[in-house]
PDB file of N, CA, C, O and CB in Angstrom:
ATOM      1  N   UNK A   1      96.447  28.629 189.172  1.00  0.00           N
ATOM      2  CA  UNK A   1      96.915  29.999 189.111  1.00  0.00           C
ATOM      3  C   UNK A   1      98.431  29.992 188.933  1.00  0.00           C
ATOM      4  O   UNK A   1      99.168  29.316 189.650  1.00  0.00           O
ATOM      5  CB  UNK A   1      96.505  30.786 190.384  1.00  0.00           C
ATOM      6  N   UNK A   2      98.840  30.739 187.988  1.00  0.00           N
ATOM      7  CA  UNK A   2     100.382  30.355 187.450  1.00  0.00           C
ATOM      8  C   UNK A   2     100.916  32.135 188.292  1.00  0.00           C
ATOM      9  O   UNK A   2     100.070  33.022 188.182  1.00  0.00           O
ATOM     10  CB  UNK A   2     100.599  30.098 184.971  1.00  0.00           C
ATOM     11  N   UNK A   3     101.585  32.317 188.670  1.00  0.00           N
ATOM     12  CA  UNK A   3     102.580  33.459 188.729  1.00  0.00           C
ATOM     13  C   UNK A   3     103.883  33.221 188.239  1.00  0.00           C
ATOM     14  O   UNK A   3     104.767  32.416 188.531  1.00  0.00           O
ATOM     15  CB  UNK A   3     102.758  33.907 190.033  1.00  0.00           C
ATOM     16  N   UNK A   4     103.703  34.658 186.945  1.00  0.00           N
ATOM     17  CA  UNK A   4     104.890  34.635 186.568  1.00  0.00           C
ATOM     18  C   UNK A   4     105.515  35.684 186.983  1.00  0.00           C
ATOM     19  O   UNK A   4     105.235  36.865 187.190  1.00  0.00           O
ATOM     20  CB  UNK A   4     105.001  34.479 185.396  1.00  0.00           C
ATOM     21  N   UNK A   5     106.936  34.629 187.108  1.00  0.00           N
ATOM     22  CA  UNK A   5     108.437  35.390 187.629  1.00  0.00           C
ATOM     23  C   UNK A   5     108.848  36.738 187.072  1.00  0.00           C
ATOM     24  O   UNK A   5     109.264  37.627 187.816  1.00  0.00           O
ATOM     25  CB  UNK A   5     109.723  34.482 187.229  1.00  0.00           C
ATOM     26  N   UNK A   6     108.737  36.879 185.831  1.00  0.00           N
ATOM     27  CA  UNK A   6     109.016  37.859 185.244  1.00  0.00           C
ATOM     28  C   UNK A   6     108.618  39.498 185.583  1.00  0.00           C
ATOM     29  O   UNK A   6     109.269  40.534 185.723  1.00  0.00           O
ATOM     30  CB  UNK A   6     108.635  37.448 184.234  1.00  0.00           C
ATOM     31  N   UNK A   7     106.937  39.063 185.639  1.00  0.00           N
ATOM     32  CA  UNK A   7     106.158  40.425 186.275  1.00  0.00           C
ATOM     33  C   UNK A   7     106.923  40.724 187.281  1.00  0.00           C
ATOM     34  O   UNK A   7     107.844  41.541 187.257  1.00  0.00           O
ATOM     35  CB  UNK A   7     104.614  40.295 186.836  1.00  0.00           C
ATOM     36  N   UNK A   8     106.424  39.813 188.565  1.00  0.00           N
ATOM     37  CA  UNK A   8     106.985  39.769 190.193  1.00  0.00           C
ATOM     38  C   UNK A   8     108.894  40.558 190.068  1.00  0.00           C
ATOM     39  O   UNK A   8     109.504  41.403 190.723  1.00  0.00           O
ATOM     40  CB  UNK A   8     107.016  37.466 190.878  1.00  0.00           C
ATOM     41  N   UNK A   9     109.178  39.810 189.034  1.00  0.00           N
ATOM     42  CA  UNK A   9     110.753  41.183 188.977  1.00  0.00           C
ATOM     43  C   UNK A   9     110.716  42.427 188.803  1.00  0.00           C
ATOM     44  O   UNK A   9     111.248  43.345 189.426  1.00  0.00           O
ATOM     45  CB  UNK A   9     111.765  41.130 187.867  1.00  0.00           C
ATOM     46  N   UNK A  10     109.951  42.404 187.778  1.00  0.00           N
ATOM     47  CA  UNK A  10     109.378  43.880 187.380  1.00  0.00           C
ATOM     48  C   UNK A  10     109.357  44.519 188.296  1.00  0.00           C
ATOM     49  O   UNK A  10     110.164  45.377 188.654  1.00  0.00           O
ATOM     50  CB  UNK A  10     108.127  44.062 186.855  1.00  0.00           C
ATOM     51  N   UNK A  11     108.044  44.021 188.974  1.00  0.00           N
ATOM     52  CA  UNK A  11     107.581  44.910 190.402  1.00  0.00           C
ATOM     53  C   UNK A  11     108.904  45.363 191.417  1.00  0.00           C
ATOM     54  O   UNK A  11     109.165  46.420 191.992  1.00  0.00           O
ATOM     55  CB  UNK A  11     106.453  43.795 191.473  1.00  0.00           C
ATOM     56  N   UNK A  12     109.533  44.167 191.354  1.00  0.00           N
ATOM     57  CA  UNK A  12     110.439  44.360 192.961  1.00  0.00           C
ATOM     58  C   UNK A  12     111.617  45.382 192.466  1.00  0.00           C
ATOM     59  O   UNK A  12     112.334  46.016 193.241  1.00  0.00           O
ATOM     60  CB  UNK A  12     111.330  42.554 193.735  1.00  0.00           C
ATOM     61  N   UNK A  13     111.688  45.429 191.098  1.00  0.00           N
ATOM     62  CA  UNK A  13     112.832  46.634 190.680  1.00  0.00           C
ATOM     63  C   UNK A  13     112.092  47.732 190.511  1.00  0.00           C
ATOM     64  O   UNK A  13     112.661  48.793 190.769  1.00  0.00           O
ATOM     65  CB  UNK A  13     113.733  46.432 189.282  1.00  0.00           C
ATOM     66  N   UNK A  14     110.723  47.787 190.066  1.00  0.00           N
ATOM     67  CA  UNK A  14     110.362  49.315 190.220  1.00  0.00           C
ATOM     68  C   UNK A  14     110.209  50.110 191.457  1.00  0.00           C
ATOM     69  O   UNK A  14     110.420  51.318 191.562  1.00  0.00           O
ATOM     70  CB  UNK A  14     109.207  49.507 189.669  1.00  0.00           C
ATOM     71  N   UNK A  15     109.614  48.870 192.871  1.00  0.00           N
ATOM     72  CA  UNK A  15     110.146  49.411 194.016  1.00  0.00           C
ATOM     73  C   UNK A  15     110.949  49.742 194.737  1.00  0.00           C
ATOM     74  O   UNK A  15     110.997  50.590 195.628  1.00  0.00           O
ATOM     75  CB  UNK A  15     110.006  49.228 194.427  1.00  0.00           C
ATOM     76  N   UNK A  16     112.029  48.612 194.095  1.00  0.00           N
ATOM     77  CA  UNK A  16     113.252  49.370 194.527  1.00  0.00           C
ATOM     78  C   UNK A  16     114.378  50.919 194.019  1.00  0.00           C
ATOM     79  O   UNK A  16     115.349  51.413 194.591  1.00  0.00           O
ATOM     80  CB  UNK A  16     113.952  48.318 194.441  1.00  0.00           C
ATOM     81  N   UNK A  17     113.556  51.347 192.521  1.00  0.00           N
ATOM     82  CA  UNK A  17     113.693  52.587 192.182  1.00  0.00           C
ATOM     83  C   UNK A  17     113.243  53.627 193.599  1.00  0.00           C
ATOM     84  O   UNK A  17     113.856  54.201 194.499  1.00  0.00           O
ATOM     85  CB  UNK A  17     112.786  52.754 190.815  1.00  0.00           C
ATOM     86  N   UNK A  18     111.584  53.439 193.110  1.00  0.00           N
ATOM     87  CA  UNK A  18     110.616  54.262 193.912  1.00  0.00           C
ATOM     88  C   UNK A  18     111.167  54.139 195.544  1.00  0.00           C
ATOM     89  O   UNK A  18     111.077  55.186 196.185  1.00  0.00           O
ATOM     90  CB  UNK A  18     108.927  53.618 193.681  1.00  0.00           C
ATOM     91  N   UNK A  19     111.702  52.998 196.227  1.00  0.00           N
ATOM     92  CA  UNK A  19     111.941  53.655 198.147  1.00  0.00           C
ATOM     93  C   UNK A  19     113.356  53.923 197.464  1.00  0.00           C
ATOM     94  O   UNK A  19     113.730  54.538 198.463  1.00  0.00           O
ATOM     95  CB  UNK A  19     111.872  52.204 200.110  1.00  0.00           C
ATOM     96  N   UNK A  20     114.130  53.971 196.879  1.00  0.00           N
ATOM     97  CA  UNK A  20     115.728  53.573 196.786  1.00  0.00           C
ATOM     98  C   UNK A  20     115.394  55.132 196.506  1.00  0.00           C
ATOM     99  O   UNK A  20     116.068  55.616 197.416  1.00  0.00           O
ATOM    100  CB  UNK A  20     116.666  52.225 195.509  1.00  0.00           C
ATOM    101  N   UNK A  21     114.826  56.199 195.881  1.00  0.00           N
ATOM    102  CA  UNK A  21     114.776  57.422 195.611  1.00  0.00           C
ATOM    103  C   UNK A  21     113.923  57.811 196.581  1.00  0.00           C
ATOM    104  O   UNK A  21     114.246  58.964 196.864  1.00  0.00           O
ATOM    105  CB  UNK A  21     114.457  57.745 194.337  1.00  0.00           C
ATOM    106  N   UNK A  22     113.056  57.490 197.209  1.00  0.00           N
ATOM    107  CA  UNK A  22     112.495  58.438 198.246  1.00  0.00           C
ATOM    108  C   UNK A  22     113.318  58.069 199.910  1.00  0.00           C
ATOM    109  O   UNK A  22     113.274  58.836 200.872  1.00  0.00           O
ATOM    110  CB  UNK A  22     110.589  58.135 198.269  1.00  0.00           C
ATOM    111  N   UNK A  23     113.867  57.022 199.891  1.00  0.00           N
ATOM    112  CA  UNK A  23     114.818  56.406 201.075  1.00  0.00           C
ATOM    113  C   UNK A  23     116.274  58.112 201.261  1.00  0.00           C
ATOM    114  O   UNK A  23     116.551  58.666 202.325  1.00  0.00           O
ATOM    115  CB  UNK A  23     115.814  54.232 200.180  1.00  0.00           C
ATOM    116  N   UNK A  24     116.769  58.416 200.080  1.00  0.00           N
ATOM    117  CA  UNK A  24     117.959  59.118 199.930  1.00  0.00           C
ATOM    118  C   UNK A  24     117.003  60.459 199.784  1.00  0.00           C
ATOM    119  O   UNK A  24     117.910  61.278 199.926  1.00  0.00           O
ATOM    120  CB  UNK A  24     119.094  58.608 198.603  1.00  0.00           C
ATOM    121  N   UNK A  25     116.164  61.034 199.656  1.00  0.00           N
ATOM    122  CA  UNK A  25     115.592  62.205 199.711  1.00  0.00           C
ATOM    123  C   UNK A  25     115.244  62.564 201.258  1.00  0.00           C
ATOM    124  O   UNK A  25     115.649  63.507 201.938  1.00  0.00           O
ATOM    125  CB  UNK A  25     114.411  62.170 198.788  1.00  0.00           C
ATOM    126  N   UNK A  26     114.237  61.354 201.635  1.00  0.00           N
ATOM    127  CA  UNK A  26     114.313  61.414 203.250  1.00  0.00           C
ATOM    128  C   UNK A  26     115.742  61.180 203.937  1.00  0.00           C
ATOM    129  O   UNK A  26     115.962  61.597 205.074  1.00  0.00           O
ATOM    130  CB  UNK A  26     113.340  60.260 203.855  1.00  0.00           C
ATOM    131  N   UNK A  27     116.644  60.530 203.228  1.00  0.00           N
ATOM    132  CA  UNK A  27     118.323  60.512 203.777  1.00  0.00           C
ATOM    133  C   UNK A  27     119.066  61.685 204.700  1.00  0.00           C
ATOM    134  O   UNK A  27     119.598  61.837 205.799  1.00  0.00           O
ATOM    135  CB  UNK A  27     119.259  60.532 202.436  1.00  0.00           C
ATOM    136  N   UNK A  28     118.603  62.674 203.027  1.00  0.00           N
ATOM    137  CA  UNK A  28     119.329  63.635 202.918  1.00  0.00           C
ATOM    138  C   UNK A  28     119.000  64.976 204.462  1.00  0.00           C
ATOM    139  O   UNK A  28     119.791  65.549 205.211  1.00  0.00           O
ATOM    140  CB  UNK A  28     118.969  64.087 201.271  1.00  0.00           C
ATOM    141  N   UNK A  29     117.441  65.008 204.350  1.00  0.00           N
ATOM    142  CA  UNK A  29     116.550  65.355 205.212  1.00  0.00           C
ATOM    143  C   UNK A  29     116.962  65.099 206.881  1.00  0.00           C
ATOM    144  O   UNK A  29     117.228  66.010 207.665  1.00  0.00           O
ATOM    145  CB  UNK A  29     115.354  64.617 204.750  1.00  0.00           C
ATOM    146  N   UNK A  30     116.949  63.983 207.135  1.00  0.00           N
ATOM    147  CA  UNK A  30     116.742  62.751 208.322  1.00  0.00           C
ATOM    148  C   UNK A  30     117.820  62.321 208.850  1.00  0.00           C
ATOM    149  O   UNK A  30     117.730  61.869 209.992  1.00  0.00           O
ATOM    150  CB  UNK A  30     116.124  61.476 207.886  1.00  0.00           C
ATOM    151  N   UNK A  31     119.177  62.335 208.162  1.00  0.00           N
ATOM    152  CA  UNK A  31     119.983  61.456 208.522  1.00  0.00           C
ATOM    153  C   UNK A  31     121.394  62.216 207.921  1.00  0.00           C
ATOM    154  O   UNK A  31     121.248  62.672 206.787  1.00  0.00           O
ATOM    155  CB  UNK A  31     119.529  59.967 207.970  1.00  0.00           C
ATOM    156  N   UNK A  32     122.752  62.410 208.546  1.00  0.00           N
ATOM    157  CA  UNK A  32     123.506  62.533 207.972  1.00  0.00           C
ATOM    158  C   UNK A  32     124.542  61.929 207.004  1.00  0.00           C
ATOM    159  O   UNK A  32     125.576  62.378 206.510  1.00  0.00           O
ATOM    160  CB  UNK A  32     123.647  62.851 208.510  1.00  0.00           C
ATOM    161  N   UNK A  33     123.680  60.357 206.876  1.00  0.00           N
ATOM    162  CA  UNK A  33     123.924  59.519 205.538  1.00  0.00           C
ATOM    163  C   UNK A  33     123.082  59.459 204.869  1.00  0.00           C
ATOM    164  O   UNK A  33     122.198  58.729 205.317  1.00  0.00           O
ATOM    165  CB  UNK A  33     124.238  58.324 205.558  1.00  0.00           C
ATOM    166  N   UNK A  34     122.816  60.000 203.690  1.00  0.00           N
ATOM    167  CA  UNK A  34     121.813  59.717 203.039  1.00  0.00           C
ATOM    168  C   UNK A  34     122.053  58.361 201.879  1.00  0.00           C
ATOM    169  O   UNK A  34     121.274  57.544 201.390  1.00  0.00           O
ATOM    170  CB  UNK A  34     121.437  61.058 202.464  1.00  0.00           C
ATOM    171  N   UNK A  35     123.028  58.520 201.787  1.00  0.00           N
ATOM    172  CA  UNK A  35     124.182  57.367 201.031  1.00  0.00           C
ATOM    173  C   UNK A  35     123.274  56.079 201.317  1.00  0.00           C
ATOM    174  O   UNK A  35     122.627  55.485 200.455  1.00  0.00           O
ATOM    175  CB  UNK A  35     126.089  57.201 201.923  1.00  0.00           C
ATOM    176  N   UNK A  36     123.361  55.615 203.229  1.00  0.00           N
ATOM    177  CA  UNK A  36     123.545  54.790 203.451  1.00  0.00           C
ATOM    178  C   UNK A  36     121.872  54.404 203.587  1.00  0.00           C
ATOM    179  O   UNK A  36     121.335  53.326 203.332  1.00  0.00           O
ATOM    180  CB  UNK A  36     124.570  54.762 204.350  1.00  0.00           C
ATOM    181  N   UNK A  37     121.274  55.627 204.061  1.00  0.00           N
ATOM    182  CA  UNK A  37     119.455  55.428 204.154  1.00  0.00           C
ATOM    183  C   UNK A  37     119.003  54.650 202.231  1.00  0.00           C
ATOM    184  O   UNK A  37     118.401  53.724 201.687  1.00  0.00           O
ATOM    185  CB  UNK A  37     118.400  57.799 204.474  1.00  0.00           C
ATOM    186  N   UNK A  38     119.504  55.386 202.052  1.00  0.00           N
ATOM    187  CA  UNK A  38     119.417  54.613 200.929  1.00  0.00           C
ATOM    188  C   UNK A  38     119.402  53.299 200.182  1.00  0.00           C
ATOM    189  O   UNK A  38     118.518  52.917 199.415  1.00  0.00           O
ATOM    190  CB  UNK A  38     119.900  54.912 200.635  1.00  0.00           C
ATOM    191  N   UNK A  39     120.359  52.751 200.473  1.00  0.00           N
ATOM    192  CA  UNK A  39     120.704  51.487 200.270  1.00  0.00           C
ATOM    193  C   UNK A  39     120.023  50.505 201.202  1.00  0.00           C
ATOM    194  O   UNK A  39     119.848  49.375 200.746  1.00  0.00           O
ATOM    195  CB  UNK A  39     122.071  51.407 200.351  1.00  0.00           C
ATOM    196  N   UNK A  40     119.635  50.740 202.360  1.00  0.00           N
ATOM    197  CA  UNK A  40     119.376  50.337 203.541  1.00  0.00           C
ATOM    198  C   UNK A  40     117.553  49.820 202.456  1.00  0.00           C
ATOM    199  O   UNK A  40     116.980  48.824 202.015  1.00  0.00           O
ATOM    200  CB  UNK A  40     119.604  51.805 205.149  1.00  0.00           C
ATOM    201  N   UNK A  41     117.388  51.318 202.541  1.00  0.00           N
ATOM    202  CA  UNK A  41     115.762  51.379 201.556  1.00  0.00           C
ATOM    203  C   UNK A  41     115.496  50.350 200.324  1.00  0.00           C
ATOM    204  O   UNK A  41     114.436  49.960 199.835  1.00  0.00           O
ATOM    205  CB  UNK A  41     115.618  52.984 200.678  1.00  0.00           C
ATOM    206  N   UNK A  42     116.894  50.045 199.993  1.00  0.00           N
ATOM    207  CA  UNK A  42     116.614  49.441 198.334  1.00  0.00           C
ATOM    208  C   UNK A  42     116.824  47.871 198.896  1.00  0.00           C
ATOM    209  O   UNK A  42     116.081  47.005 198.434  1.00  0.00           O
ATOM    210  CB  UNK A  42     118.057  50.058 196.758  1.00  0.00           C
ATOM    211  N   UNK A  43     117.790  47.523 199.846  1.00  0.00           N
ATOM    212  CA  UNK A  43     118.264  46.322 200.299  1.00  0.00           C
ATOM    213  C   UNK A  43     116.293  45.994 200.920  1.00  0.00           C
ATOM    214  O   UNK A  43     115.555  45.172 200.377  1.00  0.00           O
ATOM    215  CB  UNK A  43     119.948  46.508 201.690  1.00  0.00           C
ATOM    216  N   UNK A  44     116.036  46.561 201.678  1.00  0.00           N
ATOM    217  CA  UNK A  44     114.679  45.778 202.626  1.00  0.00           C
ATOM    218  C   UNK A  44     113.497  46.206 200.965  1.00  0.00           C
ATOM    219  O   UNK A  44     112.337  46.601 201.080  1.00  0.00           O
ATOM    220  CB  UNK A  44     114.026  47.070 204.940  1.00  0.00           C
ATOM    221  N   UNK A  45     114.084  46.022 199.836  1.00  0.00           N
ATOM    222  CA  UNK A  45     113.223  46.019 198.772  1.00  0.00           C
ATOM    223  C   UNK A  45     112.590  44.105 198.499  1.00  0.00           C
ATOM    224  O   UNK A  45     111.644  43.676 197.838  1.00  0.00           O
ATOM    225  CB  UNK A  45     114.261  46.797 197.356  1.00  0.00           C
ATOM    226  N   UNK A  46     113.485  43.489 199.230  1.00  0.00           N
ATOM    227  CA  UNK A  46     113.219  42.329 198.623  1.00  0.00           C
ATOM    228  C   UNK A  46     112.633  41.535 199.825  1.00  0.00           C
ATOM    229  O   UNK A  46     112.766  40.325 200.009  1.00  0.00           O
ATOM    230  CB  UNK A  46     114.477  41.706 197.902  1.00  0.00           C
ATOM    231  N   UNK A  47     112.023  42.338 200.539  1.00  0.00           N
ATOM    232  CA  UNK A  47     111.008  42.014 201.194  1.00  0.00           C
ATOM    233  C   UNK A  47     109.809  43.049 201.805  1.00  0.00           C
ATOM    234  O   UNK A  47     109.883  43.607 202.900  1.00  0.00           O
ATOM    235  CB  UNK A  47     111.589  41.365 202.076  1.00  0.00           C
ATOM    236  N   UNK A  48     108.794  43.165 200.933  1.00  0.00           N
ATOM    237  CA  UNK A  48     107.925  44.268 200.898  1.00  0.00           C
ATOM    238  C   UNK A  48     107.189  44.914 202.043  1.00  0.00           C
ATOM    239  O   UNK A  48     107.300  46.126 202.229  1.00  0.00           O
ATOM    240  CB  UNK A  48     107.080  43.949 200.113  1.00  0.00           C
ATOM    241  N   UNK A  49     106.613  44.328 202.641  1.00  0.00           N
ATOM    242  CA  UNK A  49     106.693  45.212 203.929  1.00  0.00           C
ATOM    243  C   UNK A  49     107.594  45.575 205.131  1.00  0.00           C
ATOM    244  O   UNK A  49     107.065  45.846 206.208  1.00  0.00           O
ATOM    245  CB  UNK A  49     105.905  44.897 204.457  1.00  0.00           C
ATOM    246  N   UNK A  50     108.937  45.591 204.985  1.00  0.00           N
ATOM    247  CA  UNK A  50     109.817  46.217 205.594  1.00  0.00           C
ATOM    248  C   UNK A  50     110.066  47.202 204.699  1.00  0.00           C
ATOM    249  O   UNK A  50     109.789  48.196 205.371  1.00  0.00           O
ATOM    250  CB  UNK A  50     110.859  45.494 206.009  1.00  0.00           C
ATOM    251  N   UNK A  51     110.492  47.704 203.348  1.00  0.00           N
ATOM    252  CA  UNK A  51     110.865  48.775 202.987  1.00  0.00           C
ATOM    253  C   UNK A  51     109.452  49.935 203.385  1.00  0.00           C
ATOM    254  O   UNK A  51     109.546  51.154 203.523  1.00  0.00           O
ATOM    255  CB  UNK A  51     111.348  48.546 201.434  1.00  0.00           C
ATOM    256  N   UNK A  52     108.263  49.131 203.495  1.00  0.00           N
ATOM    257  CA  UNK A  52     107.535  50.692 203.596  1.00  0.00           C
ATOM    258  C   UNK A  52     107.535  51.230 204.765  1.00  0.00           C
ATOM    259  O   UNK A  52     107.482  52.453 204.895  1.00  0.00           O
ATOM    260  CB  UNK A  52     106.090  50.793 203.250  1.00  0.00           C
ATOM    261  N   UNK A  53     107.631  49.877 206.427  1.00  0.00           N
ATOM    262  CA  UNK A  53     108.149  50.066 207.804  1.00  0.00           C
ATOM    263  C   UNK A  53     108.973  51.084 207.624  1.00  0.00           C
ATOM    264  O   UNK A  53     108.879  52.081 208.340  1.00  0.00           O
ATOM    265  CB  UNK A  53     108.834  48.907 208.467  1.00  0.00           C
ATOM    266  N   UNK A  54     109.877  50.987 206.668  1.00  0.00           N
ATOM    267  CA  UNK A  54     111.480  51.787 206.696  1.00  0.00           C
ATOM    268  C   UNK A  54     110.947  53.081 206.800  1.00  0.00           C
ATOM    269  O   UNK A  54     110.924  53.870 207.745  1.00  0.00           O
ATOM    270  CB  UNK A  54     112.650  51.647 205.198  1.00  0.00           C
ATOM    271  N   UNK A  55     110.513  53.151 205.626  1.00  0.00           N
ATOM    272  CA  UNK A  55     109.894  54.621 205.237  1.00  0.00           C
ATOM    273  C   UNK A  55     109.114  55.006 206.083  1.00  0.00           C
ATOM    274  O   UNK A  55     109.536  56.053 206.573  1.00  0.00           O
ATOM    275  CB  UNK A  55     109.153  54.765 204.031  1.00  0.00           C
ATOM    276  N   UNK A  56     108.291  54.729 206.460  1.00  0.00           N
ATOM    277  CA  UNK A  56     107.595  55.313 207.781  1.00  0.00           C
ATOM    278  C   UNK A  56     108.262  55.469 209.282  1.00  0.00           C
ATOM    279  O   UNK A  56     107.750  55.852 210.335  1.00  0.00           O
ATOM    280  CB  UNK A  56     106.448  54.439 208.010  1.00  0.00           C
ATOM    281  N   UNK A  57     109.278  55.132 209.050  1.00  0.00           N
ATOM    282  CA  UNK A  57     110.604  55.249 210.571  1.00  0.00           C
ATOM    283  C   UNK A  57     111.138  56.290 210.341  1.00  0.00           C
ATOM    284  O   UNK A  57     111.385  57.211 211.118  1.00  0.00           O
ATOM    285  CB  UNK A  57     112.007  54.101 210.791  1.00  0.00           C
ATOM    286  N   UNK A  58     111.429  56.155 208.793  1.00  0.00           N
ATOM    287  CA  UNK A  58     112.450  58.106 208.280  1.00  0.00           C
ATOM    288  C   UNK A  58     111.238  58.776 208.156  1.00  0.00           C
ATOM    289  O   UNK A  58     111.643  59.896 207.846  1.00  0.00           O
ATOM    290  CB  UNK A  58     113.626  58.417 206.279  1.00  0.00           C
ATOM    291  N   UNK A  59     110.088  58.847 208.186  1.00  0.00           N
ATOM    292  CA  UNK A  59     109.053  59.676 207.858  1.00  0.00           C
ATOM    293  C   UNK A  59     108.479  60.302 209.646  1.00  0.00           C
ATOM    294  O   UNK A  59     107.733  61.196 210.044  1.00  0.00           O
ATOM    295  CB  UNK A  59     107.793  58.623 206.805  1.00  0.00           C
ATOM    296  N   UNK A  60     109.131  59.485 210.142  1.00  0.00           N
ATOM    297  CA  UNK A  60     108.948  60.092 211.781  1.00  0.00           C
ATOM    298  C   UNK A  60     109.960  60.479 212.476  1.00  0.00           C
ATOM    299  O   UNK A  60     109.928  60.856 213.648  1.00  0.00           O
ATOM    300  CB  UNK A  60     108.420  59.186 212.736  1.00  0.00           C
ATOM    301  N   UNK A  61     110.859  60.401 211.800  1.00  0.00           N
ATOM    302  CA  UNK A  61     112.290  60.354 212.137  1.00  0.00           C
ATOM    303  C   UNK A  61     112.231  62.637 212.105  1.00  0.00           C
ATOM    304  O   UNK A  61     111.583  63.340 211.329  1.00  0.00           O
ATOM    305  CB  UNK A  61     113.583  59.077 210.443  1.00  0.00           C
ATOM    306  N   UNK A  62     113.116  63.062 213.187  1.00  0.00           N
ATOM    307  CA  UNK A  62     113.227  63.847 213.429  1.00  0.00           C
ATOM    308  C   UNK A  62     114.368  65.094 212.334  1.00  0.00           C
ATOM    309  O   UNK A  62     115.581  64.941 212.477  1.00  0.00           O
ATOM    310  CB  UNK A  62     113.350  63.387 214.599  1.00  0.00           C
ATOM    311  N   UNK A  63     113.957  66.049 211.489  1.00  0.00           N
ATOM    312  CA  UNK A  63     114.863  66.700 210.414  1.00  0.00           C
ATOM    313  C   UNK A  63     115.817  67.142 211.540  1.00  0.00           C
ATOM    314  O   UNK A  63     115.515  67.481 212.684  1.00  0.00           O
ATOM    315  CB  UNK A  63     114.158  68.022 209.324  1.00  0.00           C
ATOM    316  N   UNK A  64     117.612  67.031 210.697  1.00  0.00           N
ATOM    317  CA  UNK A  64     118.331  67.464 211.323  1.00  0.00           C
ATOM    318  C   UNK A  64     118.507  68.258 211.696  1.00  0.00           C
ATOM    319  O   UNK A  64     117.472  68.872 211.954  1.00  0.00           O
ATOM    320  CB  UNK A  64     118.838  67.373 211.189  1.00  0.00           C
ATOM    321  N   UNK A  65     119.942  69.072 212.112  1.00  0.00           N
ATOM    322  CA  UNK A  65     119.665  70.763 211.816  1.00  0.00           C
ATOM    323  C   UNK A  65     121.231  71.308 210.849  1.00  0.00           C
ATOM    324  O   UNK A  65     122.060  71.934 211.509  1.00  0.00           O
ATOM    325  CB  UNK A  65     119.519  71.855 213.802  1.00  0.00           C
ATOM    326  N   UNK A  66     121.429  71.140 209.903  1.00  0.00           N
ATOM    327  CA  UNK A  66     122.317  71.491 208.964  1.00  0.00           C
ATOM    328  C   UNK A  66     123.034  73.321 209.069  1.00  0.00           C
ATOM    329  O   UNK A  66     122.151  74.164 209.228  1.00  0.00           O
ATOM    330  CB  UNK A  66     121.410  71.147 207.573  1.00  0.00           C
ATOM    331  N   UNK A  67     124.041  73.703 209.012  1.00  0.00           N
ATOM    332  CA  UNK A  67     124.674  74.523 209.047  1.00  0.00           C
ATOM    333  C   UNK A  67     124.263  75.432 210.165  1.00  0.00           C
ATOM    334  O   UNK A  67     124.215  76.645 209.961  1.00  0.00           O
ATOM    335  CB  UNK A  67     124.740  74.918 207.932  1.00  0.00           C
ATOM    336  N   UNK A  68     123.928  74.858 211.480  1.00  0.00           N
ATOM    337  CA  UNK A  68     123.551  75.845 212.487  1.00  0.00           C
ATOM    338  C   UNK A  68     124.595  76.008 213.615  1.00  0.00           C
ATOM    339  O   UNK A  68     125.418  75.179 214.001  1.00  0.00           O
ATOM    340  CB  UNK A  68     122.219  75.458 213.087  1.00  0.00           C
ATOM    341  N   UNK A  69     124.341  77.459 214.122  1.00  0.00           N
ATOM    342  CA  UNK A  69     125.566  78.103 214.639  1.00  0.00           C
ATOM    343  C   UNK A  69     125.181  78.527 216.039  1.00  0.00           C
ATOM    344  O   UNK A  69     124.247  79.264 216.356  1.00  0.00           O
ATOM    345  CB  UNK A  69     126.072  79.355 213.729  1.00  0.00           C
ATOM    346  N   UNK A  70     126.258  77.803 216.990  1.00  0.00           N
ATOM    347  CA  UNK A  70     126.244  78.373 218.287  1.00  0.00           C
ATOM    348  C   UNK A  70     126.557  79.563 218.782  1.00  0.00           C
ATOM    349  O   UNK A  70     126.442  79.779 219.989  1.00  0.00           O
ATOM    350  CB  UNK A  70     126.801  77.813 218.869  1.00  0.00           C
TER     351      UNK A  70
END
């Protein structure tokens, strides 16, 4: 059984599109860096079951509360 390298890149850059864009959507949501959720998302790309851990931490992760007034 040969695996080629080439595919296996493929893959690991299209996932790192796909959490690297849903990482900064939940960012934006979840976290007052979305900058950094982000990167965080695309970095644990190159090892596959931590980026989806990730995502399921911001997916439980509590929405902030943006422009609210005492």
């Amino acid at each position: 059984m040969s695996i080629n390298i080439y595919l296996l890149g493929q893959l690991v850059f299209i996932s790192m599109l796909f959490v690297g864009g849903l990482s900064y959507y939940l960012g934006k949501r979840k976290t007052s860096t979305p900058k950094v959720a982000a990167m965080i998302g695309v970095t644990l790309c190159i090892v596959p079951p931590l980026n989806f851990i990730y995502l399921i931490i911001l997916l439980l992760k509590k929405d902030i509360k943006v422009g609210a007034t005492a």
